[in-house]
Structures are given as structure tokens and as C-alpha cells.
N, C-alpha and C positions, 0 to 999 in steps of 0.2 A: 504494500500500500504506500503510495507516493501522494506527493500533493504541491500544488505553487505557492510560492506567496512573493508577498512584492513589498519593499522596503523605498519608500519616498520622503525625501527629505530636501525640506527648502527654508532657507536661508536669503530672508530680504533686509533686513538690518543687524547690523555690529554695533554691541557698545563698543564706544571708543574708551580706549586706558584712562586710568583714574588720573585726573586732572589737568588730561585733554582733551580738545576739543576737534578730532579728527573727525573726517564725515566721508564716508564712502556713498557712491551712489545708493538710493532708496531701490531695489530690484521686487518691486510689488510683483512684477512675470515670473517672478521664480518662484514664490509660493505658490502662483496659481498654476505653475506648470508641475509641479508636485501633487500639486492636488487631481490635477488631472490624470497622469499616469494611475495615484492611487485609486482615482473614483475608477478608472478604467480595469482595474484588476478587478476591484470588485462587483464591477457588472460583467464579467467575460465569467464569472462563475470560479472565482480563485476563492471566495468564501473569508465573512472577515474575521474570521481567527486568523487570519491568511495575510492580512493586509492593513500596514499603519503606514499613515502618512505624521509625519514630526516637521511642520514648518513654525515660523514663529508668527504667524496673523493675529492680529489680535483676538481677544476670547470674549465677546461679553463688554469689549472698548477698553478690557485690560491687556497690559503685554504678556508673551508669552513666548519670550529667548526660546533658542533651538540651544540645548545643552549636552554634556556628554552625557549629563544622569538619565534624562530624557530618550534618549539614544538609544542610550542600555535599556531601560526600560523596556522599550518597544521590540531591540530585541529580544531579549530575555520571555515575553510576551507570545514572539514569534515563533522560538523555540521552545519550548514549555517540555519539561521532564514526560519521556514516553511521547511524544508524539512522532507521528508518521515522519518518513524522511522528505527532504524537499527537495526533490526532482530539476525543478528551477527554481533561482530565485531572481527577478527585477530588483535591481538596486540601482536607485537613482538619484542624484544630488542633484541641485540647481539653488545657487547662490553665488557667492564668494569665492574665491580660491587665490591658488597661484598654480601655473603651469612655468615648464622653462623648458630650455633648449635639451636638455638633459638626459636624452633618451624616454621621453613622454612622461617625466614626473609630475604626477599631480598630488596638490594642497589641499583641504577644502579648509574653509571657515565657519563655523558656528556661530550664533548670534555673542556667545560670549568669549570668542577667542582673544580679540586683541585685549581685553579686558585681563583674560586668566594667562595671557603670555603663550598660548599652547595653538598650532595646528595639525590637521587632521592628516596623516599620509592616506592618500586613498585605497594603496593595495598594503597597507598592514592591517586598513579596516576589513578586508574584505578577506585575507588571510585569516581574521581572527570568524569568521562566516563560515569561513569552508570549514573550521574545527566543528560546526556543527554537524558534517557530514553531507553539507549543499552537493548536489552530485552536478548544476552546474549555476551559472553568476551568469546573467547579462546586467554588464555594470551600463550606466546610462550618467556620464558627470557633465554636467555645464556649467562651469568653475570660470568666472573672467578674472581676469587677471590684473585689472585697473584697482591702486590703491594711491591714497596719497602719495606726493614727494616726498612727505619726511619722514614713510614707513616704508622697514625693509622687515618684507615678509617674512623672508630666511631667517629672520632672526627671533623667530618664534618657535620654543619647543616643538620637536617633531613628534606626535604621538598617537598609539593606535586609536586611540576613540572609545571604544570598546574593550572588554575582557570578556575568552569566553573560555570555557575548559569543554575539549574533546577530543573524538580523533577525527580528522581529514581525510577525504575516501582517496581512493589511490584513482589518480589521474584525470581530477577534476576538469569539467568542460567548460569554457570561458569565450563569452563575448566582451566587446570593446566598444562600446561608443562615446567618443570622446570629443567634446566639442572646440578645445587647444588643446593640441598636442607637440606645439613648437615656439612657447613664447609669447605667441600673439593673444588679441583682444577675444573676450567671449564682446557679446551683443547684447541689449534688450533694447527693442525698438519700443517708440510712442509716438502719442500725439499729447506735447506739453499742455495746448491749450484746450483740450478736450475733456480733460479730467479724467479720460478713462485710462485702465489700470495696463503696464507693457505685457510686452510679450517678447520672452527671449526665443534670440532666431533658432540656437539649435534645439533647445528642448521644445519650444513648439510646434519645431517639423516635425517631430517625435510625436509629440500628440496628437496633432491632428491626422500621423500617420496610423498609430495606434486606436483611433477610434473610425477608423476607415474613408478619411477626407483626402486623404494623396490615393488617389489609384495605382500609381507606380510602386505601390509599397503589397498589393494586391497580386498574386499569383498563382491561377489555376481556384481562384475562389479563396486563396488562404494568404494571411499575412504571416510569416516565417521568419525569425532573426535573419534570416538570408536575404529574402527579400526585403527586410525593415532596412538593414543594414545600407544594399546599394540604394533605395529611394532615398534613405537620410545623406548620404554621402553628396549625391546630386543635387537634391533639391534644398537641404540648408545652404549650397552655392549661389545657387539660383535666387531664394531668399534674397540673401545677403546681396549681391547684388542691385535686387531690386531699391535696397535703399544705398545703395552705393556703397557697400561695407565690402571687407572681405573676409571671407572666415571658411576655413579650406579644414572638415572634421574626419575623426580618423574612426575609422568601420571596420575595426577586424571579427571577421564570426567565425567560430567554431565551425571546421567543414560539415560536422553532421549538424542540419540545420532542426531548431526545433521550433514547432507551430505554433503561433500564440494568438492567433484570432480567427474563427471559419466564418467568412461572410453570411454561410448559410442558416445562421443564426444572429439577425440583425441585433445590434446594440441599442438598449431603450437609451438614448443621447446623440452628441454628449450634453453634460449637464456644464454649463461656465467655462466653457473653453473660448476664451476672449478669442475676439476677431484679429486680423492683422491689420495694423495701419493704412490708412490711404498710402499707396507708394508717392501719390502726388503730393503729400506732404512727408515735409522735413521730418526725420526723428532725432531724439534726442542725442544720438551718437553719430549721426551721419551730416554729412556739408550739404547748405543748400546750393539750389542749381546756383550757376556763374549768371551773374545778372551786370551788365556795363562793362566798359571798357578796361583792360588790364595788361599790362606786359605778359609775353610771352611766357610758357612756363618754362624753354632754355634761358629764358633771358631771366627769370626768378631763380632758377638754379643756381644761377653765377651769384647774383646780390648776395644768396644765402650764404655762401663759400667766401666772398670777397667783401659786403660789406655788414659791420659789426654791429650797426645800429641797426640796419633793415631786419638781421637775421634776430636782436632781439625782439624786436620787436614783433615780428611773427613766432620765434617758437617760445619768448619768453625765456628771461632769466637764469633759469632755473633748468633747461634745458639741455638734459645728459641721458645717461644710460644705466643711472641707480640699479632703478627697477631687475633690468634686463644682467647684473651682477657682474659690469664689463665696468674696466676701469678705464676712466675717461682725464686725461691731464686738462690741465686746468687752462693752458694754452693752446691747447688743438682745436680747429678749424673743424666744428661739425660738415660731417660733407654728406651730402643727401645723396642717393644713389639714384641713376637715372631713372629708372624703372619707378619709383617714386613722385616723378615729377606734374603728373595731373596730381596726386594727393595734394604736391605741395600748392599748385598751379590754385585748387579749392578756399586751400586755408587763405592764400593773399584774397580773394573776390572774400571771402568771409571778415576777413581782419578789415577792407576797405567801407564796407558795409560798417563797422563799428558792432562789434557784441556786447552792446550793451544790456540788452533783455538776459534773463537769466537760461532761457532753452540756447541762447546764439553762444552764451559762453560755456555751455558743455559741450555744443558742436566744437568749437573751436577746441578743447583741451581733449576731444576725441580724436580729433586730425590730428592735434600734436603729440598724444599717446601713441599714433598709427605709426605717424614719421619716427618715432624713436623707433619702433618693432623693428621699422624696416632698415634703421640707421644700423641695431644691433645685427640684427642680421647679415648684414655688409661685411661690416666688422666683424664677426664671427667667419665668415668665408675666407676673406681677403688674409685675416693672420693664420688659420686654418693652410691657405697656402702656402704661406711662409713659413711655417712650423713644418710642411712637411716637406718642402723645397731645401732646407737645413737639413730635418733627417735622411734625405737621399744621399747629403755629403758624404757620411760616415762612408770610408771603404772598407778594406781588411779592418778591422779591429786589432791584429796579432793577437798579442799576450792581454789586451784589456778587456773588460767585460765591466765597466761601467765607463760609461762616456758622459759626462758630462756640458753643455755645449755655455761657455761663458769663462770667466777667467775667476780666481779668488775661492772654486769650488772647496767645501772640508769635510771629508765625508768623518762621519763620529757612529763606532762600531764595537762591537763584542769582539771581534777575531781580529786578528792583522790586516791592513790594506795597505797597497804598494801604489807608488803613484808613479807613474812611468811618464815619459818621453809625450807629448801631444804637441798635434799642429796647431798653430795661431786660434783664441777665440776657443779653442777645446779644452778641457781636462779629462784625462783619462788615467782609470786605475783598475789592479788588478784586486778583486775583492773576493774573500774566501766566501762560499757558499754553505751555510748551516742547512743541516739535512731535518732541523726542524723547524726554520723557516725565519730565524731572527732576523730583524731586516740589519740597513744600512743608512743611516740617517745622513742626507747631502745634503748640509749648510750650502746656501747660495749665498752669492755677494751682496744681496741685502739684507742679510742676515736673517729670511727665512728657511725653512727646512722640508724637506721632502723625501717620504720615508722609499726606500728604495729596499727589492727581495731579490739576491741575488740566486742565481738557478745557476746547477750545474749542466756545463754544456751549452751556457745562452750569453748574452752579453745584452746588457740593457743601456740607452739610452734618452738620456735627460735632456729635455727639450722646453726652455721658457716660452711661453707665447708671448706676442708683443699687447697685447689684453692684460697680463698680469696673470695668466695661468702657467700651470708649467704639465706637460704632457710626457707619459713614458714610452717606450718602445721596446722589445727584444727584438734578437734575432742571434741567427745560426753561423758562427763563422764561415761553414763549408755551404748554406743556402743562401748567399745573396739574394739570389729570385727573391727567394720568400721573405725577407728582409722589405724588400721592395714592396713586393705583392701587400702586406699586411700593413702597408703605411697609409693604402688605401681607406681601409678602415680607422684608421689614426685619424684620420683627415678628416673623415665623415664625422667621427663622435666630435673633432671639437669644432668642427663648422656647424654643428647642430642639426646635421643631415638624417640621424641612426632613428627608423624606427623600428617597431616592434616586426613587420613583416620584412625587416633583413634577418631575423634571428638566424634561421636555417643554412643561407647562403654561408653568413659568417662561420659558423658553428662547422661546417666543412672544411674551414683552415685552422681548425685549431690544433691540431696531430698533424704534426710531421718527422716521419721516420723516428719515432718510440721520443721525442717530446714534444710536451703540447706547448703553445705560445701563453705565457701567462696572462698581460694585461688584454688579450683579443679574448681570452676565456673570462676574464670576469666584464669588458663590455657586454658580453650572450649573457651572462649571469642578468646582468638587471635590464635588457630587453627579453628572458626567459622571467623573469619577477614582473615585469609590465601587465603581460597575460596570463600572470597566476600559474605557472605552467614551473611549479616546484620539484620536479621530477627530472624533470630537466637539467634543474641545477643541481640534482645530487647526482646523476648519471656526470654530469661532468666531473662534480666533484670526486668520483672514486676513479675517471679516468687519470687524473693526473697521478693520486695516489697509488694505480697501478703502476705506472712509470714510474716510482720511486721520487715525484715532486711534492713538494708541501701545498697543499691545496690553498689559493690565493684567498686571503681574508673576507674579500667581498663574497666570493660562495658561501661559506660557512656563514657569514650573514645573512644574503639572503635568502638561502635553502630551507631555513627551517628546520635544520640540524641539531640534535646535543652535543653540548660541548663537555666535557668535564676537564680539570686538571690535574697532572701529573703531579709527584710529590714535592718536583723542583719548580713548581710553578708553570710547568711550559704547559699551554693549551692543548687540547687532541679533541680530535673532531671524529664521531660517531657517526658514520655514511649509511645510510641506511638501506636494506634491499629496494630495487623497484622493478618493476615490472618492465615488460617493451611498451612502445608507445601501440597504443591500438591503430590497425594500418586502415587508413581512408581509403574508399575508389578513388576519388579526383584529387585528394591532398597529393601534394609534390613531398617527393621521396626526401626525407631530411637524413643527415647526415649518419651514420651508423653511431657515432659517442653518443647522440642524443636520442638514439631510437630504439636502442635495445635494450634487453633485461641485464641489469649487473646487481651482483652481490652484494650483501652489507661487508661493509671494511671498515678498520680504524684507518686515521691518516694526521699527521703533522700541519698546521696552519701557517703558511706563507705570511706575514705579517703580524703584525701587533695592534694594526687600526685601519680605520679604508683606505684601500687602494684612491679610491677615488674622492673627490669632495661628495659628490654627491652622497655616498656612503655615510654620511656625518649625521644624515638623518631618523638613521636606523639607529644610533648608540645609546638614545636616551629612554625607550619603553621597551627595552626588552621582555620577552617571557621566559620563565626562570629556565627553560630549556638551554637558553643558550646565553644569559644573564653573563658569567663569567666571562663571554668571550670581549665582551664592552666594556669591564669592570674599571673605571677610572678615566672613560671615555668623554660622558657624557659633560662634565663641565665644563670640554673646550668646544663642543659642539658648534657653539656660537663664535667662537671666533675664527672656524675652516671656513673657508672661501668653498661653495659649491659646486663649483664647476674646475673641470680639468681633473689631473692627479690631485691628491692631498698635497696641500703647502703647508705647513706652521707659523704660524705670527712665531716670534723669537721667544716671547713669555710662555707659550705652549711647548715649542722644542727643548727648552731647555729642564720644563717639569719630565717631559718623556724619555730625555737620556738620563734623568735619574732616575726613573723607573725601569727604565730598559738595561740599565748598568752599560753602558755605551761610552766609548772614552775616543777623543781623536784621533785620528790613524797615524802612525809614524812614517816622516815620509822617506822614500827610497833614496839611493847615495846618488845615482842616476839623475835626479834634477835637484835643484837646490828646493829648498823647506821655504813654506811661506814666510817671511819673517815674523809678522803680525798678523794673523788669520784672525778677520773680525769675529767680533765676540758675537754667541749668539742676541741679538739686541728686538726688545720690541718693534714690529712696523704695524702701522695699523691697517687692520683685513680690507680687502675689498668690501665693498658695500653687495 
């Protein structure tokens, strides 16, 4: 006996922190689009044991926050001791978030998050769902991404939402529909002067698909995640569009498709599913038509680049890339990328017009949200090339196996390192490889730090980005090719390219001739955590451990592994058996590391903390399964930069080589010793 139920929750106002006065948009569409999903479960016959909808609309003209307590509640509600198992479950957000370039990380917000410091990771919440035994999740989020200037979301506890105790069925089934999945704006359109209540574009394609008003979401009489999937993909385009927005969402489904609505039993509704705007009117996040006479938008492209007053006075002041976690100097020339140039071309006919009314100046701080996306975006490409136009330098390595690419590098280690001979602008050292995974901590010349895992048989290299991130690499002395080959993928994560449907490609190059590539197994690790797809990351995880390598930090994080520790403190990770994956008709054949049955194994943990920044957000709600592996993590959490490899502000490196018992490397006779190797010194994080 099985059964559906459907989990909707929405989120239209934040309190703001105690004794400020921040204001995020009012998103009244995003209650009503939860409400509509959940009114929808409950007339398709999901039955309301089966179905809570948690938004914060008022109750009776009182308030009524969207809360963790709240949350729990309704799951806990959902689940109830003894009951039948949930076959599927709808889960759907719509409010608040953050997304980033980050391989599809999503945030949500709560009515009391900014208040209680804490945000929601979307797939630790829905991780702590499948403990229920869900056998599958169609996740549904429309999380925008617009906060004030003078809040940096990142720096809000990352945490599950929820606790649930159970067991996870083995190889849960997962849909995706995600309305940012790179950065950019989510939507709610309106009519300011109407009074009537928005409507966000992606979730309201969702509803009004779900209640059978897009035909193209209709197939053979039935609406199917399959089919819901390519209509919302399209037609939230389309939408968006229509008000001159762009908003490009991501639709991955489970290849076996499962039914969720049969025509042949019409739906009494729907009940309050607001209409969509006139497109002939302005919405509150979109530019009105161009109305008079205006320079060209090449000829506004230049003003923007070359003069200082025009460009403030169109993108304002204040005018950076906070948000988007790129470091911006304080004398650089915003330069708008061509491909931008009607957005920008908009904003001047709006700036000329004067926004004065209070709808013309959220249009106008929408356009200048947009142009940042797209500025970050640029900027993400463009160093993206440069970072891996540097790593194609590297030739032979010889005798080194950590390269470092800058001058003043210090690497601070447990074992001996040797610092040999390097071309102009490199450092390069020969560093012993612990077979339990200790790393190697690389002082940079700014006196950050970047934890480095040296493998035997590989050689890593260190690559700053001109952003302020710093990127890792391996490779094989005797496989150039594949040194090459995998930079590809280097390039993609940090230009913000990776999403969750390269898993499999990538996940093909990660074994080559009996070793695997370490930093390309843990990028598949968290686009295999994107789509819940935990099985995956312990099939990797016991690949390497068959090769005798210490399994890279970020699997054991995000696998959902036990951890326990040895007598001398060192970590070991508990791989648990898994099955093969079950083979599709039309799924495309993935890789054999991630598609077969492998055995439970013990194995050694590559690392002492994430590989990557984004990792930092996993350190601080762990479940006591794997609690030990984060243990002394969590309180620098805020000050890792989230993007790129892990960096160290100098006050966090320096707590971690006391903990790691880490001492500077001695340098070899072969070059002269730095004389004065900066100290490790505070710098302050990226925003």
C-alpha cells in the first residue's frame, strides 16, 4: 500500500534582523502559488492526510511566519508513525532564496530566516524526506535571488530545516524543477496599480500546468513529470518573455516518468489561481517599452565603460557584484557585455523618463539586478579562461606534484616537502602523499591558505583566478591528454557552466588506468547530490578506495556516509553496499563507476575540510552519522568564500594548522629558502 502526498510551502515576507530595517520584495504570488499546487493535490485525490501547504498569509489579519517549527510540524504530520509508504512526494517552495553559479545550489528563506541568522539548503531538506522512505521527490523551488545590497546571503547558517530519523530506500527517484539554477533572477510579475495580488512566472507555469490550462503539458490525455517537465521548460520562457524578462529553468525528470493528473477525470477548479498580467502593461520587475528619443545602445555601451558620471548615474552607486560572491576592485571599469546591450539600451529610456513613482523604481533596480547577472556572468567566463589558458602551461611536471602558479607560495605540512627548481610566476614542490589523506596547506602570497590532498601517482595544481578564487587541478605525468582533457571540466565549474545533466559525461573520466582524478570526482559528487542521486556518491566513493586512494572529503560529505574515528584521531569512512543502478530503455548508458553494484568497504578521507567552498555549507547541521567528520568546522563556515576550491582568510588557516599539527616545509639546498615567508595574516573574505 502506497500513497502521494505533497509538501507546499511559501514564503512572501522576511523579518528583517533585529534593529534593521531591511525590506525584501513583498512576493504575495508565492503564497498563492503554494496554495495552488497544494489545493491541486488535494483535489487530484492525494487525500488531506496527504497534503499541507505552510505559507505565511495572514490568519484571521494576524501574521503567520513560515518557521522551521512549523515545517517540522507538517512534516512530522505527513509522516505519522505506521503509515503507508509515499510512493511520491510534491515538494514545493516558492518565496525567497539564493541560487549561484555553483553547480545548481539552492537556499530557501523562511519568513524568519534573516531574523534567526539561518538558511534552508534545499537538498539537505529533502535528504532528511527521503529518511522517510519517499521512494520518489518531485522537488518544484522558485527561490529568486534578489536581496538587498547590504545582505550577503552566504553568510547565513546553512541548515537542514528539518530532522527526521529513518532509513532511505535504496535508489530513490528524483525530479528537478528548478526555476534559477545559475545565478540569475527568479520573477513575480504584477500590475502595481491594480491592487491585484503577483504571480511568479515559474511557479505559475507550474500551476496553471498542473491544473490543466497549458495543453502542452497534456499527453495522450495525461499530465506526467515528463510531460510537466518539457511544457514548464518552454513555456516559463515564453512567459518571461512576454514581459520582457529572462528566466531560462532547469527540468530534469526521472526517465521513468510518473502520472500525476488523467484528464479523464476533470478537476472541480481551479479555485484562486490569479490570472496573468496584461503583457500590455509594465510589471513590477520588467522595463517599460522605449518611449522618445535616445542614443544608440552601442553608443550607451561606451558612456557606461568610459564615462563615470553617466555610468552612475544609471547603474547607481553602489553598483558591483556583492550579491553574485565575485570580487570586484574598487577601480575597475564595470564593463557590460555586448549581449546585454538592449537591457542596458531599456534602463537609459527608463532612467530618462525619471522613476520617480514607486513601480518605475523597482523596474529600474530590476534592470540593474539583471545587468549585474549578466556582468557576473562575463566575468565568470572570461577568468574561467584565463584560469585554464595558465593550466594548459604546466608541461612535464618531473619530480613535482604540487604546482603552485604565483611567487611567495608556503606550503605548511605533517610530512617533509621539497621545493625544487620552477619556471618564472610558478612554485613547484615535491610533497609526500599520506595514505590517509592528511592534506597540505598552500599559504598564498596574500596570506590566504588553500588546503591541498596530495595522491600518489598525480600531481596537483594551484591555480588563483583573477575573481579572487583559487581552482585545483590533477593530473598524470605519463597522460598529458588527460591533463588537458579534464581542464575542460575545470573551466566549466568555475565559469559556472556545470549542471546536473553533465553528471554522467563527466563521471566517465574519472578512472584512468587504476587512478581516479580526484577534484573531477568530487565536482560529480555534488552534481550527483543536486539530484539526490546518493548512491552514486558512494559507488564513487568505494571506487577510489578500491585503488588504494583516500576518498576526497566532499564525498564523505555529501554521500550520507558514517564516519567514525580511529584511536589517533584520523577519520574512516564506512562505504556502504549498493546496488546497480536500475537500467532505463531510453536512459543513456552512464558510466560503469556509477552504474554498478559495489560492496561495503572501509576507506581513509582525503582531507580534513571541503574541497571546495561550496562544501562550507554542509559543516554546520550535520546528523550524528557523520557529525565527527565537520567536528571544529562549523565556526569558520562564514568566513570561506563559496565559490572555487577552499581559501582560508589567514585567522582561519592559522586555527587549522594547529589543529592539523602542520609545520612549514623545509626548503631544499637546490633553491634558496624564502627569506621572510609572510606570516599567515588576516584578509578579509570575499563578500
Amino acid at each position: 500500500m502506497t500513497r502521494r502526498a505533497c509538501l507546499a510551502i511559501g514564503v512572501g515576507t522576511l523579518t528583517p534582523p533585529q534593529n534593521q530595517t531591511l525590506r525584501f520584495a513583498y512576493l504575495d504570488g508565492a503564497v498563492l502559488a503554494a496554495r495552488s499546487i497544494g489545493d491541486w493535490a488535494l483535489r487530484s485525490g492525494f487525500g488531506a492526510d496527504n497534503v499541507r501547504i505552510v505559507d505565511d498569509g495572514s490568519v484571521n489579519g494576524s501574521e503567520n511566519p513560515v518557521t522551521r517549527s512549523r515545517v517540522q510540524q507538517a512534516v512530522d504530520e505527513l509522516f505519522p508513525s505506521g503509515a503507508a509508504v509515499v510512493e511520491q512526494l510534491i515538494l514545493a517552495f516558492c518565496g525567497h532564496g539564493l541560487t549561484d553559479a555553483n553547480i545548481g545550489s539552492i537556499s530557501w528563506l523562511f519568513s524568519d530566516s534573516l531574523h534567526q541568522k539561518y538558511r534552508v539548503l534545499a537538498d539537505s531538506f529533502y535528504t532528511e524526506l527521503l529518511l522517510h522512505g519517499v521512494q520518489r521527490i518531485t522537488l518544484i523551488t522558485d527561490a529568486c535571488r534578489e536581496a538587498p545590497k547590504n545582505l550577503d546571503l552566504t553568510r547565513l547558517d546553512a541548515v537542514r530545516g528539518i530532522v527526521v530519523q529513518g532509513t532511505q530506500v535504496e535508489n530513490p527517484r528524483f525530479d528537478r524543477l528548478a526555476a534559477c539554477q545559475d545565478g540569475q533572477l527568479g520573477y513575480m510579475v504584477s500590475e502595481p496599480m491594480s491592487g491585484a495580488p503577483g504571480k511568479c512566472v515559474f511557479s505559475g507555469v507550474i500551476a496553471d500546468a498542473l491544473w490543466g490550462m497549458e495543453p502542452s503539458a497534456i499527453s495522450n490525455g495525461l499530465i506526467t513529470t515528463a510531460s510537466l517537465g518539457a511544457c514548464v521548460r518552454s513555456r516559463t520562457t515564453e512567459r518571461a518573455k512576454q514581459y520582457r524578462l529572462k528566466l531560462n529553468p532547469q527540468c530534469l525528470i526521472d526517465p521513468e516518468p510518473a502520472v500525476l493528473y488523467n484528464t479523464a477525470h476533470p478537476l472541480p477548479g481551479p479555485a484562486g489561481l490569479q490570472p496573468w498580467p496584461p503583457t500590455a502593461e509594465p510589471s513590477n520587475m520588467g522595463p517599460v517599452p522605449a518611449a522618445g528619443p535616445v542614443d544608440s545602445a552601442e553608443h550607451n555601451l561606451q558612456r557606461v565603460h568610459s564615462d563615470a558620471a553617466f555610468r552612475e548615474h544609471l547603474l547607481g552607486s553602489d553598483f558591483g557584484l556583492k550579491q553574485h560572491d565575485l570580487t570586484v576592485p574598487a577601480d575597475q571599469v564595470v564593463t557590460i557585455p555586448e549581449s546585454s546591450k538592449e537591457l542596458l539600451q531599456e534602463l537609459v529610456v527608463l532612467r530618462q523618463q525619471g522613476p520617480r513613482f514607486p513601480e518605475k523604481k523597482r523596474k529600474a533596480k530590476a534592470l540593474v539586478q539583471r545587468l549585474e547577472a549578466d556582468v557576473a556572468a562575463d566575468r565568470r567566463q572570461s577568468a574561467a579562461a584565463e584560469v585554464r589558458q595558465k593550466m594548459e602551461r604546466i608541461g612535464n611536471p618531473g619530480a613535482a606534484n604540487l604546482i603552485v602558479c604565483g611567487e611567495r607560495a608556503q606550503p605548511l605540512s605533517r610530512e617533509p616537502v621539497e621545493r625544487l627548481d620552477a619556471p618564472p610566476m610558478f612554485e613547484m614542490f615535491r610533497a609526500t602523499s599520506d595514505p590517509q589523506g592528511m592534506p597540505v596547506l598552500v599559504q598564498l602570497a596574500d596570506g590566504s591558505a588553500t588546503p591541498v590532498v596530495p595522491y600518489a601517482g598525480l600531481y596537483a595544481v594551484v591555480m588563483p583566478s583573477p575573481l579572487g578564487d583559487v581552482f585545483q587541478a590533477y593530473g598524470r605525468p605519463e597522460a598529458p591528454d588527460q591533463y588537458l582533457s579534464m581542464l575542460g571540466a575545470i573551466d566549466d565549474f568555475a565559469a559556472g557552466r556545470l549542471q546536473a545533466e553533465d553528471i554522467d559525461r563527466l563521471a566517465a573520466g574519472v578512472l584512468h588506468e587504476q587512478r581516479a582524478d580526484p577534484m573531477l570526482g568530487v565536482i560529480c559528487a555534488y552534481l550527483y547530490r543536486a539530484v539526490a542521486d546518493y548512491d552514486s556518491i558512494r559507488r564513487l566513493a568505494y571506487f577510489y578506495a578500491e585503488h588504494d586512494q583516500p576518498v576526497p572529503f566532499d564525498m564523505a560529505l555529501l554521500g550520507a556516509m558514517q564516519v567514525t574515528l580511529e584511536a589517533d584521531g584520523t577519520p574512516r569512512l564506512q562505504i556502504p553496499a549498493v546496488k546497480a543502478r536500475p537500467v532505463q530503455p531510453k536512459a543513456p548508458r552512464a558510466a560503469d563507476p556509477v552504474s554498478r553494484a559495489t560492496p561495503a568497504m572501509l576507506a581513509w578521507i582525503g582531507g580534513r575540510c571541503p574541497w571546495l567552498g561550496l562544501g562550507w555549507d554542509y559543516v554546520n547541521d550535520p546528523r550524528p552519522e557523520w557529525a565527527v567528520l565537520v567536528e571544529g568546522l562549523a565556526e569558520h563556515a562564514r568566513a570561506v568564500r563559496h565559490s572555487g576550491a577552499t581559501v582560508l582568510p589567514g585567522k582561519v588557516a592559522r586555527k587549522l594548522v594547529k589543529a592539523w599539527s602542520l609545520r612549514p616545509a623545509r626548503d631544499d639546498l637546490t633553491r634558496p629558502a624564502v627569506a621572510n615567508p609572510p606570516p599567515l595574516k588576516e584578509t578579509n573574505p570575499a563578500p
